[in-house]
C-alpha positions in Angstrom: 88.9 88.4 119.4 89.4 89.4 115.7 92.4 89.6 114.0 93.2 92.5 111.6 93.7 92.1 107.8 96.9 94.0 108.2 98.8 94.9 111.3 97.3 98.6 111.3 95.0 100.9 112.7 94.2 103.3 109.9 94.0 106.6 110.7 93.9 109.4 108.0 92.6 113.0 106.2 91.3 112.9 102.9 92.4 115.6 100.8 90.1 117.4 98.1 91.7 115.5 95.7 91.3 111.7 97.2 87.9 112.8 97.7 87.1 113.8 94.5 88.6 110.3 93.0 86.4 108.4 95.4 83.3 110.2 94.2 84.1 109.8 90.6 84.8 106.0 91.5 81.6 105.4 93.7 79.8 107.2 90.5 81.1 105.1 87.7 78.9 102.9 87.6 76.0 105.5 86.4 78.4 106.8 83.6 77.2 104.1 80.6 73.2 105.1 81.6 73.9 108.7 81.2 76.1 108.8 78.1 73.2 106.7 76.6 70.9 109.0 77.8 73.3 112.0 76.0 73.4 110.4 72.6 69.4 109.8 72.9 68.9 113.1 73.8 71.7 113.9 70.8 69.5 112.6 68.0 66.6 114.0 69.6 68.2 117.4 69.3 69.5 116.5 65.4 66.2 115.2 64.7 64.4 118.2 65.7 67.0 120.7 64.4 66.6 119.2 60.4 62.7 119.3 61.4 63.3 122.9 62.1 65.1 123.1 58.7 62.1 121.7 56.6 60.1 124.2 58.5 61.3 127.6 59.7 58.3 128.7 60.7 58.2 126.0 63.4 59.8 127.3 65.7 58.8 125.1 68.7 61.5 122.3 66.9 64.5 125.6 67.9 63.3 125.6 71.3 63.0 121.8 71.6 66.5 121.6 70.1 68.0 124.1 71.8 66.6 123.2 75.3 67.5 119.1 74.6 70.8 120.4 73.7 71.3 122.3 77.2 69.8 119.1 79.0 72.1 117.0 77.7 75.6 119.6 78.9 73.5 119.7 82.4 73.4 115.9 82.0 77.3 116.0 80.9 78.6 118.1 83.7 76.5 118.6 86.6 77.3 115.8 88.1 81.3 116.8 87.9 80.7 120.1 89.6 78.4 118.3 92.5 81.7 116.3 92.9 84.4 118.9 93.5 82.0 121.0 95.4 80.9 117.9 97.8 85.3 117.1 98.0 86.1 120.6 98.3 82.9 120.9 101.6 84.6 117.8 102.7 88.6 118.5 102.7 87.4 121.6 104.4 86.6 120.0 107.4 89.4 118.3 108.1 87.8 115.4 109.4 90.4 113.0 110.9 89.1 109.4 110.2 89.6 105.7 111.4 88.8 102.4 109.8 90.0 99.0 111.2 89.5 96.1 108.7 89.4 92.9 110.0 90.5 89.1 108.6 87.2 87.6 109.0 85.9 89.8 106.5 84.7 92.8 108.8 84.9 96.7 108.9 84.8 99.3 111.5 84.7 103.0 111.8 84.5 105.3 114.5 80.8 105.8 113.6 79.7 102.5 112.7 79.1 99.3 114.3 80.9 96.4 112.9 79.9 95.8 109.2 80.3 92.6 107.1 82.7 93.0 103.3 81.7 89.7 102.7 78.2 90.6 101.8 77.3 90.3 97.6 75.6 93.7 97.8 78.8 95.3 98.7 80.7 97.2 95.9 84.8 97.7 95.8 86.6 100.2 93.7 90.4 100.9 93.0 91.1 104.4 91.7 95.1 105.6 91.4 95.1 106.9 95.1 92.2 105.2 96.8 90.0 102.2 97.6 86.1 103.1 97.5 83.7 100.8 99.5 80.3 100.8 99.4 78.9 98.6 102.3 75.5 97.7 102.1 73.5 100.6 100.9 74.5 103.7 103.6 78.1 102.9 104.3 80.8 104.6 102.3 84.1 104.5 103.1 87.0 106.2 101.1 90.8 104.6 102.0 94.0 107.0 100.4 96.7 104.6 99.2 98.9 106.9 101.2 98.1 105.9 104.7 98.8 102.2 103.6 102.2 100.3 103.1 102.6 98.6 99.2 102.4 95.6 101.3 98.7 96.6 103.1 97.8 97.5 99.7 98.3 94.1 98.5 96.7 92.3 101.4 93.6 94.7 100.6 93.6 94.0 97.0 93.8 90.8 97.3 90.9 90.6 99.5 89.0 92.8 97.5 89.2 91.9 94.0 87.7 88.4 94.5 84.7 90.0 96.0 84.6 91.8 92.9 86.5 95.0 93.1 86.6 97.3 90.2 89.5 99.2 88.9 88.2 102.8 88.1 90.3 105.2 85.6 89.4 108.4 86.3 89.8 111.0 83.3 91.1 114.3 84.6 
C-alpha cells in the first residue's frame, strides 16, 4: 500500500482569493507571449498614428490605430477579469475538496484516479498562499498553504521544486 508524502489527508475550500492566485499562477507562463504581442501591436499603433500624421486625409491609419490600440488593452486585461470572474463562480460554490499525495510520486482527488507527479509534462507552481499543479494536460489542482503545516509545506517543496516547480509573484 502507498505511503503518504506527509501524514495528512488534505481536505480544504478555496477562497476567491487562493483561487484567483492559482489562476494567475497556472497563466504565467503565457504572460512573456502576450506582452510581446502588446509592444508589437504598440509600434503598429505608433507606426500607423505618425502615418496618419503625414496624411490626414487617411483616415483608415485613425481607425487602424485606434482599433490596434483597444486590442492591445483587451489583450492587457481580459484575461484578469476572466480570472476573478472564474474565482469569484468558483468560491461561490463552496466546493469542499480532497487531495491525498503520495511518496511514490502519486496524486489523488476525489474525482480522479490515481495520477503520476513524476511525469516531465507536469507543471508546479508556488504562489504566496498556494501550490498550482498541472498534471498531465486536464488535471489541475490548486493546494492553499493554509490547510498545510510549515512542515508539509516543506516536504511538498521539496518534492516539487526538483521536478521543476516555479515560484510565481503575483502583482496585485
Amino acid at each position: 500500500m502507498d505511503k503518504p508524502l506527509f501524514n495528512a489527508d488534505l481536505q480544504y475550500k478555496l477562497t476567491q482569493s487562493e483561487l484567483l492566485e492559482c489562476f494567475q499562477c497556472l497563466d504565467s507562463s503565457k504572460l512573456r507571449a502576450r506582452q510581446i504581442n502588446e509592444i508589437i501591436i504598440m509600434v503598429l499603433a505608433a507606426v500607423s498614428t505618425v502615418m496618419f500624421a503625414m496624411n490626414t486625409a487617411a483616415l483608415n491609419y485613425a481607425v487602424l490605430a485606434v482599433i490596434l490600440i483597444i486590442t492591445c488593452a483587451v489583450i492587457r486585461y481580459y484575461p484578469d477579469w476572466k480570472y476573478k470572474q472564474a474565482a469569484k463562480n468558483t468560491a461561490s460554490e463552496n466546493g469542499v475538496y480532497r487531495v491525498r499525495i503520495y511518496d511514490n510520486g502519486h496524486i489523488k482527488s476525489q474525482d480522479t484516479e490515481m495520477l503520476n507527479l513524476l511525469s516531465p509534462s507536469n507543471k508546479f507552481y508556488e504562489g504566496d498562499n498556494t501550490f498550482s499543479l498541472v498534471i498531465g494536460k486536464s488535471h489541475k489542482f490548486c493546494i492553499p498553504k493554509t490547510c498545510l503545516s510549515a512542515s508539509q509545506i516543506k516536504l511538498l517543496e521539496d518534492a516539487l521544486y526538483p521536478l521543476g516547480m516555479v515560484n510565481v509573484k503575483i502583482d496585485k
